[in-house]
VOVOTOR-554779 format. One record per residue (C-alpha): residue in one letter; y, z, x. Coordinates in steps of 0.1 Angstrom, whole numbers. Layout:
REM VOVOTOR-554779
<nudo res="a" v="Y" w="Z" u="X"/>
...
This chain:
REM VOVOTOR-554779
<nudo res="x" v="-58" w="-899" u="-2091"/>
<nudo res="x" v="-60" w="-934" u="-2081"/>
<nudo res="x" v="-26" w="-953" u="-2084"/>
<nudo res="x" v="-22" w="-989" u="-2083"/>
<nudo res="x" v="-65" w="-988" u="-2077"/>
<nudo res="x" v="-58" w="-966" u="-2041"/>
<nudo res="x" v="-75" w="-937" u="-2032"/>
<nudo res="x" v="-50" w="-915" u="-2014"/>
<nudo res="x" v="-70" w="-895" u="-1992"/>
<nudo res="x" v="-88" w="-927" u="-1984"/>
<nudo res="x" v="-53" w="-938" u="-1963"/>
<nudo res="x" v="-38" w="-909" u="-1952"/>
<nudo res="x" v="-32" w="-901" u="-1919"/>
<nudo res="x" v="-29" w="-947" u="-1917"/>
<nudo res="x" v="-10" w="-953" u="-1940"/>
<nudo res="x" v="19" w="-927" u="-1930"/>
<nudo res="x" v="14" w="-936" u="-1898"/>
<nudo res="x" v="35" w="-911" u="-1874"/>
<nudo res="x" v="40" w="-938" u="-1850"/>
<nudo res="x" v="67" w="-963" u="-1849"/>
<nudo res="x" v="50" w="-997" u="-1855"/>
<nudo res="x" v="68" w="-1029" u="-1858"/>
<nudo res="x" v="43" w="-1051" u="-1891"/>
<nudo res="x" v="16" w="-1021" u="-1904"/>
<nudo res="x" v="-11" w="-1034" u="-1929"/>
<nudo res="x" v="-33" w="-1010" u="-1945"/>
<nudo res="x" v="-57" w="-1021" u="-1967"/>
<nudo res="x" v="-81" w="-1004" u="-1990"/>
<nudo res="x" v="-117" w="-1014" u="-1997"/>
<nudo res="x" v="-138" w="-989" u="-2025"/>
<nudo res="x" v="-172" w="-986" u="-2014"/>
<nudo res="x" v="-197" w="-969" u="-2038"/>
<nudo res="x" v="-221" w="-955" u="-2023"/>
<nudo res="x" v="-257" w="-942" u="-2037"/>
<nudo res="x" v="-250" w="-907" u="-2020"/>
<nudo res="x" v="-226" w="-889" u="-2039"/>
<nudo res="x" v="-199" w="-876" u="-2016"/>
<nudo res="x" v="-172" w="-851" u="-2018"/>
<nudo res="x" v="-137" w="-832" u="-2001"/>
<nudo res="x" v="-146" w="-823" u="-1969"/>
<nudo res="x" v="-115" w="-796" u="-1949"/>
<nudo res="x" v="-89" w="-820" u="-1943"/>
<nudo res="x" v="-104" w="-850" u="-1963"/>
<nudo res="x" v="-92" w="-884" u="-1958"/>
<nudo res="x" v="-74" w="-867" u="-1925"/>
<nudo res="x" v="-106" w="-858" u="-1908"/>
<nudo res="x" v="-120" w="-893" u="-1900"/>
<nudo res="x" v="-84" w="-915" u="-1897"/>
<nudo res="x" v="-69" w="-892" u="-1874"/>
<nudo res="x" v="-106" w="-901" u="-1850"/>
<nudo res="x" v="-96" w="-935" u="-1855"/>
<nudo res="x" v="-62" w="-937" u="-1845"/>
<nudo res="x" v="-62" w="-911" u="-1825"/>
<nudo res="x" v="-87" w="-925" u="-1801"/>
<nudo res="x" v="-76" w="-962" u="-1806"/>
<nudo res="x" v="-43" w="-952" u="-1795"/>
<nudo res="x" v="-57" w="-936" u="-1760"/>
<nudo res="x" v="-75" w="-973" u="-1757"/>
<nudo res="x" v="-36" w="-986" u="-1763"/>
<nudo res="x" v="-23" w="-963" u="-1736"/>
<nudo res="x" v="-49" w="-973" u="-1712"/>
<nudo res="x" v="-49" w="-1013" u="-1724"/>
<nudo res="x" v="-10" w="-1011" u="-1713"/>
<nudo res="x" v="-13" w="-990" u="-1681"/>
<nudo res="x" v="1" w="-957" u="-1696"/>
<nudo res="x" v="-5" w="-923" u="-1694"/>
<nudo res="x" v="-19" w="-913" u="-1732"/>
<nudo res="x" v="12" w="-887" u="-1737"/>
<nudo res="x" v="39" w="-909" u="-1727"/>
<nudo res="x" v="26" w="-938" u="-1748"/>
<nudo res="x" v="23" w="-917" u="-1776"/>
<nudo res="x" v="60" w="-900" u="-1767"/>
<nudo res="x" v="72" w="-938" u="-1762"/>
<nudo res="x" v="62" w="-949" u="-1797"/>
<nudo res="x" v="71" w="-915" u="-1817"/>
<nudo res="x" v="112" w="-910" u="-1834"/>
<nudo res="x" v="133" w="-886" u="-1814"/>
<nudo res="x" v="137" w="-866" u="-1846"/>
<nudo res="x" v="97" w="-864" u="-1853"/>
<nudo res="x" v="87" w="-831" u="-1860"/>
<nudo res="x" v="49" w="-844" u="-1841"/>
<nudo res="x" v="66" w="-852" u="-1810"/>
<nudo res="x" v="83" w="-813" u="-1804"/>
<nudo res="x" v="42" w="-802" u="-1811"/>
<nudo res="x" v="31" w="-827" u="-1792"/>
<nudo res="x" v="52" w="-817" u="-1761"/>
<nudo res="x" v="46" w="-781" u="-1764"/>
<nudo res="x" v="3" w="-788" u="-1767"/>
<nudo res="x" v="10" w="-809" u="-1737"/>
<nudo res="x" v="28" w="-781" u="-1717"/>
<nudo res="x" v="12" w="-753" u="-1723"/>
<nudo res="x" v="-24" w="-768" u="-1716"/>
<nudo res="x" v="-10" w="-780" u="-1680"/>
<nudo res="x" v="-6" w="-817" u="-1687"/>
<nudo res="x" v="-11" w="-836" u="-1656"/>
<nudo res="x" v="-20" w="-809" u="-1635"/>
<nudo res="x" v="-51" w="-805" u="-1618"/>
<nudo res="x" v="-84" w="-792" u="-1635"/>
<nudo res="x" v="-116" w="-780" u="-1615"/>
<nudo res="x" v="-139" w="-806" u="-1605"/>
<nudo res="x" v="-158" w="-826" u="-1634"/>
<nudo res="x" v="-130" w="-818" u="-1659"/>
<nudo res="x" v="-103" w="-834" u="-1674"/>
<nudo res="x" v="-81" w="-837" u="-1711"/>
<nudo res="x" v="-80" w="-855" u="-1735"/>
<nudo res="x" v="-53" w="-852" u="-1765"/>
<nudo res="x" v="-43" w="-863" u="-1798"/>
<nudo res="x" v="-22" w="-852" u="-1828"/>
<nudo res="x" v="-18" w="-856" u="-1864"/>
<nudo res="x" v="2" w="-845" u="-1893"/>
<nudo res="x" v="-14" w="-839" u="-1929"/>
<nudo res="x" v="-7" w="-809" u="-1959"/>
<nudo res="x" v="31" w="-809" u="-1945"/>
<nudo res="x" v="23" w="-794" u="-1911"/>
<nudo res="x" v="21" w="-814" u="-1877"/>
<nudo res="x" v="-6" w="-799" u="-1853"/>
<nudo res="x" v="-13" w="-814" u="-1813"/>
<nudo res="x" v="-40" w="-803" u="-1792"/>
<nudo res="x" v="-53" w="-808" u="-1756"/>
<nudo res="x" v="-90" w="-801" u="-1754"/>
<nudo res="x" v="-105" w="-796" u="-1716"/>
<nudo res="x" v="-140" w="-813" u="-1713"/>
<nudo res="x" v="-170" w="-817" u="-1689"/>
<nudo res="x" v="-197" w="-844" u="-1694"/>
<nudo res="x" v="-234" w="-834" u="-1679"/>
<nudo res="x" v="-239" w="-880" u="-1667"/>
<nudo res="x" v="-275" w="-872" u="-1666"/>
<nudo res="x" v="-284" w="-855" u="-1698"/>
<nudo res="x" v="-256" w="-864" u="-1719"/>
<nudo res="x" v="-244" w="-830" u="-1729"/>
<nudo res="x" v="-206" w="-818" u="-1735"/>
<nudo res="x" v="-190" w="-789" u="-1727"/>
<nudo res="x" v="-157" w="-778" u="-1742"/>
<nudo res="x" v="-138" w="-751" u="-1721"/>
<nudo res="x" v="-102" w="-747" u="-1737"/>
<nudo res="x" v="-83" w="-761" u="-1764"/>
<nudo res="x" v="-47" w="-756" u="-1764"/>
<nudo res="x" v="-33" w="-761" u="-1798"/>
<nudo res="x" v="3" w="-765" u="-1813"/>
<nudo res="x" v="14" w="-764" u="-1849"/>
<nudo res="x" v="47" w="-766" u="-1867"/>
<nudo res="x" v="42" w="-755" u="-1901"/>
<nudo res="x" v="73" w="-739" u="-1909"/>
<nudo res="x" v="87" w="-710" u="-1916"/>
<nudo res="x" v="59" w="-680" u="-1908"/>
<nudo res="x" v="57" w="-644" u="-1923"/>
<nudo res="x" v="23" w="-637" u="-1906"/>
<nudo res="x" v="12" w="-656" u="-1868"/>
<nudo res="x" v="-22" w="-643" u="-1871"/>
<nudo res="x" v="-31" w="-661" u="-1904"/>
<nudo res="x" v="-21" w="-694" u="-1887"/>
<nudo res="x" v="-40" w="-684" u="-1855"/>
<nudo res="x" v="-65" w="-679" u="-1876"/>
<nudo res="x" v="-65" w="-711" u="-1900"/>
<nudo res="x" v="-62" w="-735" u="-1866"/>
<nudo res="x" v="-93" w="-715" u="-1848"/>
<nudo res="x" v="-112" w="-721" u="-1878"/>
<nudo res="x" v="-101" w="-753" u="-1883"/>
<nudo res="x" v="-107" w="-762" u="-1843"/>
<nudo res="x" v="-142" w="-748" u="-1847"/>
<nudo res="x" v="-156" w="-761" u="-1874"/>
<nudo res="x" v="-141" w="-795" u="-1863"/>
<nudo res="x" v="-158" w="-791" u="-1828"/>
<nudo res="x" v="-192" w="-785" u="-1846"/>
<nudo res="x" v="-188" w="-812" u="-1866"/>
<nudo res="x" v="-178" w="-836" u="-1840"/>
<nudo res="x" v="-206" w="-823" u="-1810"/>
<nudo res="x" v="-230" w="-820" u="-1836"/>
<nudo res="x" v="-236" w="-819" u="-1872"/>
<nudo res="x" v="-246" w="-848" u="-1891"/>
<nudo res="x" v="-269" w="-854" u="-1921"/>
<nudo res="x" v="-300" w="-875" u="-1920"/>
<nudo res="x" v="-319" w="-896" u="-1948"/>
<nudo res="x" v="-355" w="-905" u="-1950"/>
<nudo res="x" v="-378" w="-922" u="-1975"/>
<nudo res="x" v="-346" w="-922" u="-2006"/>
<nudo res="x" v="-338" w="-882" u="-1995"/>
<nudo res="x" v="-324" w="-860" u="-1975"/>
<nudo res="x" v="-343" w="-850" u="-1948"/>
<nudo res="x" v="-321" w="-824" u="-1932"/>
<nudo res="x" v="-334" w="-791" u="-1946"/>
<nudo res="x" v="-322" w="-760" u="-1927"/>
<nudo res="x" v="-305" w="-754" u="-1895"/>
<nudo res="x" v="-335" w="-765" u="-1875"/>
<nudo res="x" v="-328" w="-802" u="-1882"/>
<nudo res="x" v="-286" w="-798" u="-1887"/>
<nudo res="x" v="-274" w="-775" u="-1860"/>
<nudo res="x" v="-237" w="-762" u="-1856"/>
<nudo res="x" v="-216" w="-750" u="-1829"/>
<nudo res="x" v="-236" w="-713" u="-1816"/>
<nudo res="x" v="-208" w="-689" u="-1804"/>
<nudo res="x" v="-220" w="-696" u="-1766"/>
<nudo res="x" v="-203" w="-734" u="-1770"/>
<nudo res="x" v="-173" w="-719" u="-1783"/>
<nudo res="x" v="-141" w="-730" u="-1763"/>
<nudo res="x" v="-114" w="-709" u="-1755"/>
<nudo res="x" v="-87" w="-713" u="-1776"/>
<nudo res="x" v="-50" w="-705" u="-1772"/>
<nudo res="x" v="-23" w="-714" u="-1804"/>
<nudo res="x" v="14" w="-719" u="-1801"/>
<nudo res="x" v="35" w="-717" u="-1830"/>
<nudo res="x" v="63" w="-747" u="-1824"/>
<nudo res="x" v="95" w="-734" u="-1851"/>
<nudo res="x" v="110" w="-765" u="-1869"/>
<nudo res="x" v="110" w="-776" u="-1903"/>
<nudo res="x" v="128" w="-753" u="-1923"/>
<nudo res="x" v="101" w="-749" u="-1953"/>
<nudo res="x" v="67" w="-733" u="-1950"/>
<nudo res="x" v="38" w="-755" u="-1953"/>
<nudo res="x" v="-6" w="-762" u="-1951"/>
<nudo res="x" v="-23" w="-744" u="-1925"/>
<nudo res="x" v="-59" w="-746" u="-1940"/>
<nudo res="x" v="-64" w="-777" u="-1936"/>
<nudo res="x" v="-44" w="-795" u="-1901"/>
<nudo res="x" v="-63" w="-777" u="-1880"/>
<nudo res="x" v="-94" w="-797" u="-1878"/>
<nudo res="x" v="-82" w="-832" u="-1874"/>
<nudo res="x" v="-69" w="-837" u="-1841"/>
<nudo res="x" v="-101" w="-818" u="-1822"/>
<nudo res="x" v="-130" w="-846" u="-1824"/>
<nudo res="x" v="-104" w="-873" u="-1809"/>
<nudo res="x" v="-94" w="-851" u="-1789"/>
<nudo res="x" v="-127" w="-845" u="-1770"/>
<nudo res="x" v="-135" w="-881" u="-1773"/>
<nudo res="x" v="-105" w="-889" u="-1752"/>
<nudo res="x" v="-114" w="-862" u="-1729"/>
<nudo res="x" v="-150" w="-878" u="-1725"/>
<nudo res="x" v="-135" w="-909" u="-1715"/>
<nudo res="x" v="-109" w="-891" u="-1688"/>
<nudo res="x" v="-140" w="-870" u="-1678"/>
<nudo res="x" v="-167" w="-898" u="-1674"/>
<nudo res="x" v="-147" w="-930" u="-1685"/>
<nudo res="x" v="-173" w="-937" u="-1719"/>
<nudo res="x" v="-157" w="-946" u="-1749"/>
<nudo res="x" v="-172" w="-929" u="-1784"/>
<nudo res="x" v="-163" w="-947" u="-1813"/>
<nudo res="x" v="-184" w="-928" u="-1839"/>
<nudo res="x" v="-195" w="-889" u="-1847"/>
<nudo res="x" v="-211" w="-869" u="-1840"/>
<nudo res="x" v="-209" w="-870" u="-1799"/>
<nudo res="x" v="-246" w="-858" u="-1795"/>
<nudo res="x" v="-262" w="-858" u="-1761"/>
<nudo res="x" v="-280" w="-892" u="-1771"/>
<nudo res="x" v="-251" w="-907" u="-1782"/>
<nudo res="x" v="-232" w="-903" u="-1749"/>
<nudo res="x" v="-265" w="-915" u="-1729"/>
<nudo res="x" v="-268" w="-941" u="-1749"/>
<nudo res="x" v="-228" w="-951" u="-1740"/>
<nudo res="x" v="-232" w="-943" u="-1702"/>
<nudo res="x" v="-262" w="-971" u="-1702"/>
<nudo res="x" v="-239" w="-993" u="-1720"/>
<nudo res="x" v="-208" w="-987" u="-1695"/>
């Protein structure tokens, strides 16, 4: 499963990058670990898509730009990402005013054959740290569909579990263990932090493809770039827990 030494979930969403970059290097490194670890929904796809996805709103704001035109600007005319992206971008109200203490953040990906955007509408409590996610507006191209609801579906699943994940789980060792038992020590996303969530269907590619998995990547950079529109704090690493953003505003 490994050619030429390569793990392939390791890379993708890197090395296929969707953006139009002059010299790309990617570079494996295997790392074994003493925890054994496994497929997680959208594998290698979950974490790169956090990377570039937030390293490229850093880009936009490093060159002056606002993060859907940079990403528009370095995107084919013919990519199937940039049609999704434009549609996410619409139909969350790109660029239009939000109430007071909000703002968007963005990012897209591409992985299983499908290309999925989505604009996620944050708040940042400064004092204790805590997020709140209000709307996501997600677009998906996957092809040819016989039934909208199962893709609705697949991409509200996808977004949520994603969102817990990123806001909130993670799992902690102690003394050569694992010390997170139960949901009292690794919580997840309760039904009352649960965004709104509206899915447009983008028609394009001409074959039917994933919609279990493309769901999930693009919502933890997402909110991460939304933080940093909301309350101008970059987070580089997961989850985006209420100490983690304290600890970032006392950095800033």
């Amino acid at each position: 499963m490994m050619p030429k030494g390569i793990d392939p979930a390791a890379v993708e969403g890197i090395a296929d990058l969707p953006y139009q970059v002059p010299n790309l290097r990617v570079e494996y490194v295997r790392l074994d670990l003493p925890v054994p670890v496994g497929f997680w929904r959208s594998v290698g796809s979950s974490h790169n898509a956090f990377t570039v996805e937030c390293f490229m709103d850093e880009l936009a704001q490093a060159a002056g730009k606002d993060p859907l035109d940079f990403r528009l600007e370095h995107m084919a005319k013919t990519s199937e990402l940039r049609r999704v992206l434009e549609t996410a971008a619409e139909k969350a109200g790109w660029g239009k005013p939000l109430k007071v203490g909000q703002a968007r953040g963005l990012a897209c990906h591409s992985c299983f054959g499908s290309h999925v955007a989505q604009v996620a509408e944050v708040s940042v409590d400064k004092e204790k740290g805590g997020l709140r996610i209000h709307r996501v507006v997600c677009a998906i191209d996957c092809g040819p569909v016989i039934n909208p609801d199962t893709v609705r579906a697949q991409m509200e699943g996808g977004i949520i579990m994603g969102l817990s994940a990123a806001l909130k789980e993670q799992v902690v060792f102690e003394n050569g263990g694992v010390k997170s038992a139960n949901f009292a020590d690794y919580p997840l996303l309760r039904f009352s932090e649960a965004p709104e969530i509206e899915v447009h269907l983008v028609k394009g590619m001409k074959k039917p493809e994933g919609v279990g998995e493309p769901g999930l990547p693009p919502i933890a950079p997402a909110v991460a770039n939304g933080v940093f529109a909301a309350a101008g704090i970059r987070m580089r690493s997961l989850p985006l827990t209420p100490e983690a953003v304290r600890a970032a505003i006392k950095a800033a």
